[in-house]
N, C-alpha and C positions, 0 to 999 in steps of 0.2 A: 241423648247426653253423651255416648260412644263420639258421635260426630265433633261435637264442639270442644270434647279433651283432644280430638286427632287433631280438628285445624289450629289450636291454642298449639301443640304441641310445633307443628310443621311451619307457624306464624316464627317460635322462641327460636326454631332450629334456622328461620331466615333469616333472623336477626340477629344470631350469634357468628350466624357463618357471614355475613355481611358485615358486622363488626370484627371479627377477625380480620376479615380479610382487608379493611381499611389500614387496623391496625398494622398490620403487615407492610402493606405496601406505603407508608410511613417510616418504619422502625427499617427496614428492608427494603430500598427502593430497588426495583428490575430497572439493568440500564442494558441496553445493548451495546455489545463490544466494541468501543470505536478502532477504525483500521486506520491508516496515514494513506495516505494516497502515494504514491511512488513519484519522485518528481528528482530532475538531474539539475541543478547546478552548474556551470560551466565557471573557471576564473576569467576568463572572455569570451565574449560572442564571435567577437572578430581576429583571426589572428593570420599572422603572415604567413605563406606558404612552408612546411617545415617545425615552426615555431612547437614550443612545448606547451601545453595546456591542460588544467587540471580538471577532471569534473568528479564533481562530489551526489552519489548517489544516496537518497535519504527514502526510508517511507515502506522500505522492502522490509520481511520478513526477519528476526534474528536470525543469524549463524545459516543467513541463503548464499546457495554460488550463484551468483549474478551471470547472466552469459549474454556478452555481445554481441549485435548483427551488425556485419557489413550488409548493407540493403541496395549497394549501390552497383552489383554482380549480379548479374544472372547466374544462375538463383542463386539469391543471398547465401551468406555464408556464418554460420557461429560461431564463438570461440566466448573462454570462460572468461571473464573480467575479475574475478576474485570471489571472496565470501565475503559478507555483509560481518559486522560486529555484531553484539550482543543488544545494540540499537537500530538494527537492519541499515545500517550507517556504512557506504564503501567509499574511498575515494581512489581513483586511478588517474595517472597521468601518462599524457602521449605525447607524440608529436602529430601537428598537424599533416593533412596530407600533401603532398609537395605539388599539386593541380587545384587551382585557385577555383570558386563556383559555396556552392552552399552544400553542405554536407551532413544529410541527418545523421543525428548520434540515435540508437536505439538500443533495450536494454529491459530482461526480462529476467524473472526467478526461476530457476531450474526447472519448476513444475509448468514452466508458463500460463502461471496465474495473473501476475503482477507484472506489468510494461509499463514503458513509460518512452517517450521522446522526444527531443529536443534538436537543434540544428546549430552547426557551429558554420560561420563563412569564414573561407580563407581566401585571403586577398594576396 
């Protein structure tokens, strides 16, 4: 008799914990965190030797310093492109570079977690 009060018991407890836990996952859905993916924007692809050009960086981290590589040195070289907004949102503008050919733009978070890159040609 001991026996069939345990499994009755261990039966009620699987089925509360089983309906719980529907409930829950229902009422409470688990979502995992979605990230942007880091991606640059250029105002042209193509621009004339010199020329100004904006690129807008989206997808990064809030309130990150963004830091640029020259890749086109041995060995590359970094410098800070600015801080992201409070929507991981930077934009910076330059001038093209005055040697015509294809030129990657490249572009990481201070921790170099997050990269991204793109290529502008100057004609």
């Amino acid at each position: 008799m001991a026996t069939n009060r345990i499994i009755a018991v261990a039966f009620a407890a699987l089925f509360i914990g089983v309906a719980l836990g529907y409930a829950l996952s229902i009422a409470v859905p688990y979502q995992l965190p979605t990230t942007a993916k880091p991606t640059i924007s250029l105002s042209k692809t193509t621009v004339a030797a010199g020329e100004q050009y904006t690129a807008t960086l989206t997808g990064f981290p809030a309130n990150a310093e963004i830091i640029g590589w020259t890749v086109n040195e041995n060995p590359p070289k970094s410098f800070s492109a600015g801080t992201t907004d409070a929507t991981g949102r930077l934009v910076v503008t330059g001038n093209a570079p005055t040697t015509a050919g294809t030129w990657p733009l490249v572009a990481c978070d201070n921790n170099q977690n997050n990269w991204v890159t793109t290529s502008l040609e100057v004609t």
